[in-house]
ChimeraX commands (.cxc) that place a marker at each C-alpha (Angstrom):
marker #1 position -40.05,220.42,300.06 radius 0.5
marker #1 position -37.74,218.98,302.31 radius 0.5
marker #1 position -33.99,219.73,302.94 radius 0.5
marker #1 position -31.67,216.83,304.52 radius 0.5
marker #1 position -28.45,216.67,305.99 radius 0.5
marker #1 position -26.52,213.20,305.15 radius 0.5
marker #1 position -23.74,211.42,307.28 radius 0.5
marker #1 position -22.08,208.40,306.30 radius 0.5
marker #1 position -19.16,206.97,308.44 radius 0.5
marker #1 position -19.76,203.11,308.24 radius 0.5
marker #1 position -16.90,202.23,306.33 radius 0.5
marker #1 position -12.98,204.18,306.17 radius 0.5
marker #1 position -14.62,206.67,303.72 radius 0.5
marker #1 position -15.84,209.80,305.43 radius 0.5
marker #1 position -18.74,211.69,303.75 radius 0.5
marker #1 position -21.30,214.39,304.16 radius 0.5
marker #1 position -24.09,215.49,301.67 radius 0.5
marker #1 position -26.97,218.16,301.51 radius 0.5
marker #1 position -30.00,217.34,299.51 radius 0.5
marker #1 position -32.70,219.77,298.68 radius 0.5
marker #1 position -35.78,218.72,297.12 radius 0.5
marker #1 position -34.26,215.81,295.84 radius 0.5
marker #1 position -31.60,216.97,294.34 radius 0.5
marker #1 position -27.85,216.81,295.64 radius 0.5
marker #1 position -26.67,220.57,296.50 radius 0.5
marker #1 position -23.71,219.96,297.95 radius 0.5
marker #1 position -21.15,217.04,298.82 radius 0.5
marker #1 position -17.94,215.84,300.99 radius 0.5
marker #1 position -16.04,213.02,300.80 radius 0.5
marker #1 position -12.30,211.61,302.37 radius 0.5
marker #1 position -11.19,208.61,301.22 radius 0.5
marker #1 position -7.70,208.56,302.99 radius 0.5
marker #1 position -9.37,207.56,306.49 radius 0.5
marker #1 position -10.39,206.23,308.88 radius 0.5
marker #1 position -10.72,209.86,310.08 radius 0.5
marker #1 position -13.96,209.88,310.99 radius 0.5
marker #1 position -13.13,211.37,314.52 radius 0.5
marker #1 position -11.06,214.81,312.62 radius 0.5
marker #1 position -13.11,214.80,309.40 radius 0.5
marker #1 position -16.80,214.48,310.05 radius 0.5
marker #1 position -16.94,217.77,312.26 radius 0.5
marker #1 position -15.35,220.01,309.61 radius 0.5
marker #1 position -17.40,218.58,306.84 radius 0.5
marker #1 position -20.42,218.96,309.00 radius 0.5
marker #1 position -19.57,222.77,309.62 radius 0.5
marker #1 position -19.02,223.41,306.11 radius 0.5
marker #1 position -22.34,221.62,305.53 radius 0.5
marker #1 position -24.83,223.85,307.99 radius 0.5
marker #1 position -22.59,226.77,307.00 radius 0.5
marker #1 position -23.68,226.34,302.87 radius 0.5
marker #1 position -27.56,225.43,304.47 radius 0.5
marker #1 position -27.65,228.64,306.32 radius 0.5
marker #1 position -26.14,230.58,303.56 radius 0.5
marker #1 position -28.82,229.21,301.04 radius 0.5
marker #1 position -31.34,230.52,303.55 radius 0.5
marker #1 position -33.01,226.61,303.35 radius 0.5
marker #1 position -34.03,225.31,306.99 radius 0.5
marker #1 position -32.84,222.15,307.95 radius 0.5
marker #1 position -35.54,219.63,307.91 radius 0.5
marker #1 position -33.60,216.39,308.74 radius 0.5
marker #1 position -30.43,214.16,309.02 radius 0.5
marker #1 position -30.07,211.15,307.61 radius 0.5
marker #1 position -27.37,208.51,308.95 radius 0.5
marker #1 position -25.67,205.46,308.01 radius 0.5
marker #1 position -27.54,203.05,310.06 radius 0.5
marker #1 position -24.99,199.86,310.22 radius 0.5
marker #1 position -23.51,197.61,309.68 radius 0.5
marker #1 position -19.94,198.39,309.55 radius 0.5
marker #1 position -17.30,199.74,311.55 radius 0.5
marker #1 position -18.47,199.95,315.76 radius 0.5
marker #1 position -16.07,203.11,316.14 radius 0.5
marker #1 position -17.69,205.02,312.48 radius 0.5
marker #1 position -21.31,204.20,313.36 radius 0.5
marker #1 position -20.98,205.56,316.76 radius 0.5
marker #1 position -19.24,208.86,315.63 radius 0.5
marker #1 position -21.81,209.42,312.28 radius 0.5
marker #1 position -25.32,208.78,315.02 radius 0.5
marker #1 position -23.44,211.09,317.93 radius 0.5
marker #1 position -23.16,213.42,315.28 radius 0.5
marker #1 position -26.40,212.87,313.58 radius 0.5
marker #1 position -27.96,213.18,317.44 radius 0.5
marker #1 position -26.35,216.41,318.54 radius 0.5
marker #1 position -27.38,218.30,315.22 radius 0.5
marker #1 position -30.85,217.00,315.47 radius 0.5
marker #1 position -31.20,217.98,319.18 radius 0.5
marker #1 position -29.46,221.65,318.07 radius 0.5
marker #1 position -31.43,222.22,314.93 radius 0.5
marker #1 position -35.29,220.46,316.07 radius 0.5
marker #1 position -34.46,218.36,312.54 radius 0.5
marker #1 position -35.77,214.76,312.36 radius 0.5
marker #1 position -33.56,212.10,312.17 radius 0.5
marker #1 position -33.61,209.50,309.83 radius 0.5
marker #1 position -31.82,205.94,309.67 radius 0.5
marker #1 position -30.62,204.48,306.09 radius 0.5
marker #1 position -29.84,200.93,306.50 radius 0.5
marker #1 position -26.19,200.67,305.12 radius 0.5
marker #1 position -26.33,197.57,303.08 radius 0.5
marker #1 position -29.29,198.85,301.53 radius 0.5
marker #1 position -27.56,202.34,300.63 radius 0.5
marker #1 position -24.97,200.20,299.00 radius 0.5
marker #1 position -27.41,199.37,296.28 radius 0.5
marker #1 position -28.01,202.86,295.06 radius 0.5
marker #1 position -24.88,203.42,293.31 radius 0.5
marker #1 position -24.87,199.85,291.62 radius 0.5
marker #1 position -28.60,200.80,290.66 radius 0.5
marker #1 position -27.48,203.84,289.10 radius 0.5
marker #1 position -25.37,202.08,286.49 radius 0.5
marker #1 position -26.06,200.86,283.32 radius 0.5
marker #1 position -26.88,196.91,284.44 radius 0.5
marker #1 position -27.39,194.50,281.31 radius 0.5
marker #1 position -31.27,193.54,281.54 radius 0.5
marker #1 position -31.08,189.60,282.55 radius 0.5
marker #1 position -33.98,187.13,283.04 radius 0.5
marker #1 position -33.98,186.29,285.43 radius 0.5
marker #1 position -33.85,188.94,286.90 radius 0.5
marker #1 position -30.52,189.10,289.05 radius 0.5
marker #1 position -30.15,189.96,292.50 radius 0.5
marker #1 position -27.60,192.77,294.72 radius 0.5
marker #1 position -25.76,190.92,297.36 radius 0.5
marker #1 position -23.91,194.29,299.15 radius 0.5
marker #1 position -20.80,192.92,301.27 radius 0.5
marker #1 position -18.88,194.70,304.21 radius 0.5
marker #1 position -15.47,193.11,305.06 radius 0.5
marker #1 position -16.03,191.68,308.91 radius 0.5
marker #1 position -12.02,190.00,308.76 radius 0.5
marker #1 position -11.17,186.88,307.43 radius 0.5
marker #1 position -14.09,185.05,305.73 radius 0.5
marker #1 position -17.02,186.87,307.76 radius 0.5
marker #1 position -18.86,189.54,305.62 radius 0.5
marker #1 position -21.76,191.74,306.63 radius 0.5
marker #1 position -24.48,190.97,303.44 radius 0.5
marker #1 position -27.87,191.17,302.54 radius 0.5
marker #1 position -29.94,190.26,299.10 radius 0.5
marker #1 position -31.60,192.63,297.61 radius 0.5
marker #1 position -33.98,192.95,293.98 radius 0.5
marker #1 position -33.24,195.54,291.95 radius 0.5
marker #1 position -37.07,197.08,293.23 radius 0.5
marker #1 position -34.77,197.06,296.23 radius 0.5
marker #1 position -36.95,194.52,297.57 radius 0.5
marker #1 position -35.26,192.53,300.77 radius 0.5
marker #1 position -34.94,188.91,299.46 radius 0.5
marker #1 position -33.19,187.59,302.62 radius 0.5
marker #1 position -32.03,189.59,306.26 radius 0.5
marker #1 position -29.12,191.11,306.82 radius 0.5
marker #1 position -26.80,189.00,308.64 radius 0.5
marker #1 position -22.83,188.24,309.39 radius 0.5
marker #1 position -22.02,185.52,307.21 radius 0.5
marker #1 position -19.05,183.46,307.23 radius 0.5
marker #1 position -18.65,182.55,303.16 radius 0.5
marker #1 position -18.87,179.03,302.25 radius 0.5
marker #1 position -19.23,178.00,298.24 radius 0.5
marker #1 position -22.97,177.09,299.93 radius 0.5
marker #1 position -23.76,180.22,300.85 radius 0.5
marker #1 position -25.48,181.74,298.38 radius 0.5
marker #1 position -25.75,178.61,296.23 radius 0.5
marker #1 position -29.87,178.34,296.65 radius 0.5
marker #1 position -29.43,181.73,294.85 radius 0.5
marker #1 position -26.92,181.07,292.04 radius 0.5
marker #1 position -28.70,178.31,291.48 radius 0.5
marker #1 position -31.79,180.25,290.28 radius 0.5
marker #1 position -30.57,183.72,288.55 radius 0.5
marker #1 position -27.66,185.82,288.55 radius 0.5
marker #1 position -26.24,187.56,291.60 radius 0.5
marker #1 position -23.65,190.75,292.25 radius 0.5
marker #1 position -21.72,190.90,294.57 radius 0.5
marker #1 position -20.23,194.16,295.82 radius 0.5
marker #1 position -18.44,196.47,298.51 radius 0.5
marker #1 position -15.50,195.88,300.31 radius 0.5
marker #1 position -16.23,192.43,301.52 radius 0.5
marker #1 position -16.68,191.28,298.06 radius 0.5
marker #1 position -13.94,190.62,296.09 radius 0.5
marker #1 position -11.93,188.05,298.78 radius 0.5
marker #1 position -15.30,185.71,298.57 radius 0.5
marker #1 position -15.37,185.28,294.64 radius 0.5
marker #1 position -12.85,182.72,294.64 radius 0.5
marker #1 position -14.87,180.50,297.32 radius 0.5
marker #1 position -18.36,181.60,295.76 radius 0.5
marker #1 position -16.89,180.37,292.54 radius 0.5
marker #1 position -20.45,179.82,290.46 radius 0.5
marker #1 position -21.11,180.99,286.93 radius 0.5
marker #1 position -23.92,183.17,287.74 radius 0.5
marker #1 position -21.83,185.07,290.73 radius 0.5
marker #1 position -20.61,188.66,289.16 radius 0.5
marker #1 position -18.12,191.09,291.27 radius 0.5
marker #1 position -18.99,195.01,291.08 radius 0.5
marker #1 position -16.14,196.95,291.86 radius 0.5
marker #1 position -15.64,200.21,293.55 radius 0.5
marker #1 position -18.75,200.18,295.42 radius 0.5
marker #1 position -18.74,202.28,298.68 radius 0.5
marker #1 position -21.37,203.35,300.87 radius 0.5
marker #1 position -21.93,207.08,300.44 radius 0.5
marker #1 position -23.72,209.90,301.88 radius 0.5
marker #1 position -24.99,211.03,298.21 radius 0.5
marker #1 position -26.68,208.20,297.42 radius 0.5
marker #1 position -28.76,208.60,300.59 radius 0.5
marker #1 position -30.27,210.86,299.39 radius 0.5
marker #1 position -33.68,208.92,297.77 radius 0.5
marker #1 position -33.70,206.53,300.49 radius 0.5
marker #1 position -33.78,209.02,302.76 radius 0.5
marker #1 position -36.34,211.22,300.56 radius 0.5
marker #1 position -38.56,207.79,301.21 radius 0.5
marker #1 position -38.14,207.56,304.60 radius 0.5
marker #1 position -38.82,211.72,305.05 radius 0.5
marker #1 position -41.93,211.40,302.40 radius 0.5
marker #1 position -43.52,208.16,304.36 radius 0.5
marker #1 position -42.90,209.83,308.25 radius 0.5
marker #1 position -40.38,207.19,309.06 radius 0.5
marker #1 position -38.37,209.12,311.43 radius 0.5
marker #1 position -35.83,207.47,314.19 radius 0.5
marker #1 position -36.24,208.48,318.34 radius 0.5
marker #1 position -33.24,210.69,318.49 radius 0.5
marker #1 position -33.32,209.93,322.45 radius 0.5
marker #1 position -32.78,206.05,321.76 radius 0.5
marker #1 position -31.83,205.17,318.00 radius 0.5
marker #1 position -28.91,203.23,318.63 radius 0.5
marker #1 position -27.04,201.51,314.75 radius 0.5
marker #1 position -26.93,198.20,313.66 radius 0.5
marker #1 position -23.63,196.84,314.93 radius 0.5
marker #1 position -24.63,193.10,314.11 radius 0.5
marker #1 position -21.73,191.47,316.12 radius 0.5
marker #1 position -20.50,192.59,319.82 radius 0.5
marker #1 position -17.57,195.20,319.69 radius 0.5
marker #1 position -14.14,193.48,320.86 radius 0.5
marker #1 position -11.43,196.27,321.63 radius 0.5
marker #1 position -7.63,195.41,320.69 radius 0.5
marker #1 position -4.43,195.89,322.09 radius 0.5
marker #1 position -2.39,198.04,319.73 radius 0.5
marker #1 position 0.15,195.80,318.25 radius 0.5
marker #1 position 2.95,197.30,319.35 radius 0.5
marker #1 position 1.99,196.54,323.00 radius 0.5
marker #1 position 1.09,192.99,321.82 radius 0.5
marker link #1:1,2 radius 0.2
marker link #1:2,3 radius 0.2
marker link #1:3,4 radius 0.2
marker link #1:4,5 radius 0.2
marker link #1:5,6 radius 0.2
marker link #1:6,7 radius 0.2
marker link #1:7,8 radius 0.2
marker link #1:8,9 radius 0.2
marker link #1:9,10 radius 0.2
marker link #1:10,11 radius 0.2
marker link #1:11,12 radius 0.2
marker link #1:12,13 radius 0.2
marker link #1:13,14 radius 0.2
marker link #1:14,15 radius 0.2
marker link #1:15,16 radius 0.2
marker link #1:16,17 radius 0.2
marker link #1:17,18 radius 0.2
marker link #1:18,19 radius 0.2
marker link #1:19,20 radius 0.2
marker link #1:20,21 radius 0.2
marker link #1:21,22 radius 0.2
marker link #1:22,23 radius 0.2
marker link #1:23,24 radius 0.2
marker link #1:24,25 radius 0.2
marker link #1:25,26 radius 0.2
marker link #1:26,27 radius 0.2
marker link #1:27,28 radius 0.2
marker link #1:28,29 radius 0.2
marker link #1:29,30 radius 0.2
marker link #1:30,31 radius 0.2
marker link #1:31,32 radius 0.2
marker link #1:32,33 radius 0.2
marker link #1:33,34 radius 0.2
marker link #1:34,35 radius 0.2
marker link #1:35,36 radius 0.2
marker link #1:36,37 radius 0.2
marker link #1:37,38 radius 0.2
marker link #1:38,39 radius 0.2
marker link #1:39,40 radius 0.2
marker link #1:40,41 radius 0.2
marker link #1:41,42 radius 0.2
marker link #1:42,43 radius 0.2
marker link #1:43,44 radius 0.2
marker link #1:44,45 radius 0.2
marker link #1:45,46 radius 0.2
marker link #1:46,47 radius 0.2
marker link #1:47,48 radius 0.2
marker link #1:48,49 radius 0.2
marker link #1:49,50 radius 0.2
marker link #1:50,51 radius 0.2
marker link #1:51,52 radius 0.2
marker link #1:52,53 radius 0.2
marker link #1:53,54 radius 0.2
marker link #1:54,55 radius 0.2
marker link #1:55,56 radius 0.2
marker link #1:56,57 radius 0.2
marker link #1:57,58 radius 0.2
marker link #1:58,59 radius 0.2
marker link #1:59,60 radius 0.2
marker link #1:60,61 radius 0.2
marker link #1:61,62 radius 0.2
marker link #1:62,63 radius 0.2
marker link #1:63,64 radius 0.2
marker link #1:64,65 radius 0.2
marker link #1:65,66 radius 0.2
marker link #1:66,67 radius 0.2
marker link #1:67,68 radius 0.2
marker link #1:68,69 radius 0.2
marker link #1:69,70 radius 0.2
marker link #1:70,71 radius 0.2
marker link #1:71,72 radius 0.2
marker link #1:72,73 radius 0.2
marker link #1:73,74 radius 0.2
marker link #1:74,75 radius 0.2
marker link #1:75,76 radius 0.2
marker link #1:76,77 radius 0.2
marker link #1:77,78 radius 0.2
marker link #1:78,79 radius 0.2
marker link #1:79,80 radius 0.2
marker link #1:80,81 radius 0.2
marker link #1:81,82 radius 0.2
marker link #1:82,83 radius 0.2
marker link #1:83,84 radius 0.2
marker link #1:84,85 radius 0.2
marker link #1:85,86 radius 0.2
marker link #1:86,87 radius 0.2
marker link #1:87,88 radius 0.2
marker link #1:88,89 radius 0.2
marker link #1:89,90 radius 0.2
marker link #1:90,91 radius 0.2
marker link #1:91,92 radius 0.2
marker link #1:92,93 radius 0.2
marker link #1:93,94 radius 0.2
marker link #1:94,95 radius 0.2
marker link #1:95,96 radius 0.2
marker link #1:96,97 radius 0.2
marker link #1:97,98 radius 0.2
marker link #1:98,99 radius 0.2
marker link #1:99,100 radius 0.2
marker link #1:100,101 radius 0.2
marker link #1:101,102 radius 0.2
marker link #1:102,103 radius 0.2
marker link #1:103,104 radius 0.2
marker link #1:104,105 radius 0.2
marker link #1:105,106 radius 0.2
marker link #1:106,107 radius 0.2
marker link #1:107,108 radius 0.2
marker link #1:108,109 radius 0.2
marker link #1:109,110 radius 0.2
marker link #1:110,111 radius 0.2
marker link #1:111,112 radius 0.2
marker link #1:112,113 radius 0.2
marker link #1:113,114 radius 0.2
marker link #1:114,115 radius 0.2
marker link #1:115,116 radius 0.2
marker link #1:116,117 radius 0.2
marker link #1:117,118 radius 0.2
marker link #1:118,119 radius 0.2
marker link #1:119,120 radius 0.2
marker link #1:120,121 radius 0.2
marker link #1:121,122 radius 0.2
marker link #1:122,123 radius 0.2
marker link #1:123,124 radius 0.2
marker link #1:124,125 radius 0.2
marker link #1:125,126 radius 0.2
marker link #1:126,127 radius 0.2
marker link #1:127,128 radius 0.2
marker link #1:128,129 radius 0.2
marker link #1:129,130 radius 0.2
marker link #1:130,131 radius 0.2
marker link #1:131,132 radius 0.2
marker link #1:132,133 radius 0.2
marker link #1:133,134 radius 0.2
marker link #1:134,135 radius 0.2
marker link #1:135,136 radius 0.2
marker link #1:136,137 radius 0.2
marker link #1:137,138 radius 0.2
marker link #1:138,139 radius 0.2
marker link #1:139,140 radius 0.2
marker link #1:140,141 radius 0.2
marker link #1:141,142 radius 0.2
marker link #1:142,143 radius 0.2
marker link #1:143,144 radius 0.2
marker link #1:144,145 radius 0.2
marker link #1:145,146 radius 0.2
marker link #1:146,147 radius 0.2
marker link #1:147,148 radius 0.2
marker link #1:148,149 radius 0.2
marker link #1:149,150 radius 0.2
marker link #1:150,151 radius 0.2
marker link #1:151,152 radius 0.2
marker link #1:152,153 radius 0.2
marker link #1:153,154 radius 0.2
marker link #1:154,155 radius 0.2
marker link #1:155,156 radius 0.2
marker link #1:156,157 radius 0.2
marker link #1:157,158 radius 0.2
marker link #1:158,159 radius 0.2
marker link #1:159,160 radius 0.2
marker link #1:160,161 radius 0.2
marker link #1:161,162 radius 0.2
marker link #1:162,163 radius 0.2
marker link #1:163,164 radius 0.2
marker link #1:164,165 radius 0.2
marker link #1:165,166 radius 0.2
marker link #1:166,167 radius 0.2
marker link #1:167,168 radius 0.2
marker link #1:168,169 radius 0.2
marker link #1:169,170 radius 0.2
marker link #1:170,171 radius 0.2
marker link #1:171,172 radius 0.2
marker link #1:172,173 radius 0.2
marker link #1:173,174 radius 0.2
marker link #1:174,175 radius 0.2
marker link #1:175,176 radius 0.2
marker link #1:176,177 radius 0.2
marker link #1:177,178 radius 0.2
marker link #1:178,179 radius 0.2
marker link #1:179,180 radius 0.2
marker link #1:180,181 radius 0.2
marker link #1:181,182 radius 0.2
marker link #1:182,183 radius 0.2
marker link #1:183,184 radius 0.2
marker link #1:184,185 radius 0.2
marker link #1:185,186 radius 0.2
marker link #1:186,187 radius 0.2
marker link #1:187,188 radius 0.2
marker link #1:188,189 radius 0.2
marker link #1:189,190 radius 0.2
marker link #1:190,191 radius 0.2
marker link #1:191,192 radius 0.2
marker link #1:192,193 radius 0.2
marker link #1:193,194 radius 0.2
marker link #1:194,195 radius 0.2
marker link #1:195,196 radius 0.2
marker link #1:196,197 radius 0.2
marker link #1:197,198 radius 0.2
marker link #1:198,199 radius 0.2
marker link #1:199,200 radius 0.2
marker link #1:200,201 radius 0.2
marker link #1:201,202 radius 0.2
marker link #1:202,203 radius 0.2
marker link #1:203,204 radius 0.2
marker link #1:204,205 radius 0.2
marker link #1:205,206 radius 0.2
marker link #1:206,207 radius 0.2
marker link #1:207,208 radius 0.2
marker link #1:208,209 radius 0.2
marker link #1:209,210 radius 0.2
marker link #1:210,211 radius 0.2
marker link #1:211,212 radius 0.2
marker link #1:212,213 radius 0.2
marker link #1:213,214 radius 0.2
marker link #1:214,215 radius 0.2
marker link #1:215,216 radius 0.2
marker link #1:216,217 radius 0.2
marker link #1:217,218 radius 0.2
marker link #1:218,219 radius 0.2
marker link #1:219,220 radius 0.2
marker link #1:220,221 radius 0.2
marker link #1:221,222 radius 0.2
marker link #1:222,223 radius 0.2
marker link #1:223,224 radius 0.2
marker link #1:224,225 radius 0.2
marker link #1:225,226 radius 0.2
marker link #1:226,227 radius 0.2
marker link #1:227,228 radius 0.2
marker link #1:228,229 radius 0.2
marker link #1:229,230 radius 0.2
marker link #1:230,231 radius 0.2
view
């Protein structure tokens, strides 16, 4: 029996999601952002407001856990932090990558042999993408890392069984990827409902996150910018 609060603010989409039991009771999403910073409060209120109305104590929150963007991350954890600390929940960390997966999982995939891989991409500007492989066990078949795309990057992969690619990183590699067995999923985005059976997982196993020092995933050094108007 366990009730969970989601966040997910890694990417321009803002979302929020209550899960109960395993089930999805209740769900938030923006599309229009970033507005992580005006968004993520209201749809948080509305959240603990429908959790305390249910009469259903708050047993954890689950966050987006990186990579993505440095400014989304930080906001989602803060936020993930402060309701922990007010509500003595757990909180629990759902790599983002990873999360990716769930929706692609959920669809109707054309059984293969071999079996093909999930290659989840996050745009990191110009040919740089945040990936990861995964099986569709969601079994890690190589770390997450910033890649720069070459046609050899995931050639010792294509080489041996189909691979999708997918996420908003995706679809300006395909043309430099550019093997047979490389497939682009569209409309893939990281999502605080399909947290919720990682996060179920995580809750079920005891794999819970120091809400003192959790810190996300950033991957790469944040480097601010001049507004270009000041440029």
């Amino acid at each position: 029996m366990s009730c969970i609060l989601h966040i997910e603010t890694s990417t321009n989409v803002c979302s929020v999601a209550v899960s109960h039991d395993g089930t999805v009771i209740f769900e938030k999403e923006d599309f229009s952002g970033p507005n992580h910073a005006e968004q993520l409060g209201v749809y948080v209120d509305e959240a603990l407001s429908f959790i305390d109305q249910s009469l259903i104590p708050l047993d954890a929150v689950a966050v987006s856990a990186g990579p993505g963007s440095y400014t989304g991350l930080r906001i989602g954890v803060s936020m993930a932090k402060g309701i922990c600390y007010g509500r003595d929940a757990k909180l629990i960390s759902i790599p983002t990558l990873e999360l990716m997966c769930v929706p692609v999982l959920l669809r109707e995939l054309a059984a293969e042999e071999p079996e093909p891989l999930l290659c989840p991409m996050l745009d990191a500007r110009r040919m740089e993408v945040y990936a990861g492989l995964w099986s569709r066990a969601l079994k890690p078949v190589r770390e997450i890392g910033a890649d720069i795309v070459t046609a050899e990057t995931y050639k010792e992969y294509l080489n041996k069984q189909p691979v999708y690619f997918f996420g908003n990183g995706a679809a300006k590699c395909m043309e430099t990827i550019n093997h047979p067995n490389a497939h682009l999923i569209e409309d893939i985005n990281p999502l605080a409902k399909y947290m919720m059976p990682l996060a179920e997982r995580r809750f079920n196993d005891g794999k819970f996150e120091d809400v003192a020092y959790f810190t996300p995933s950033y991957l790469k050094d944040y480097v601010a910018k001049l507004p270009k108007k000041l440029i």
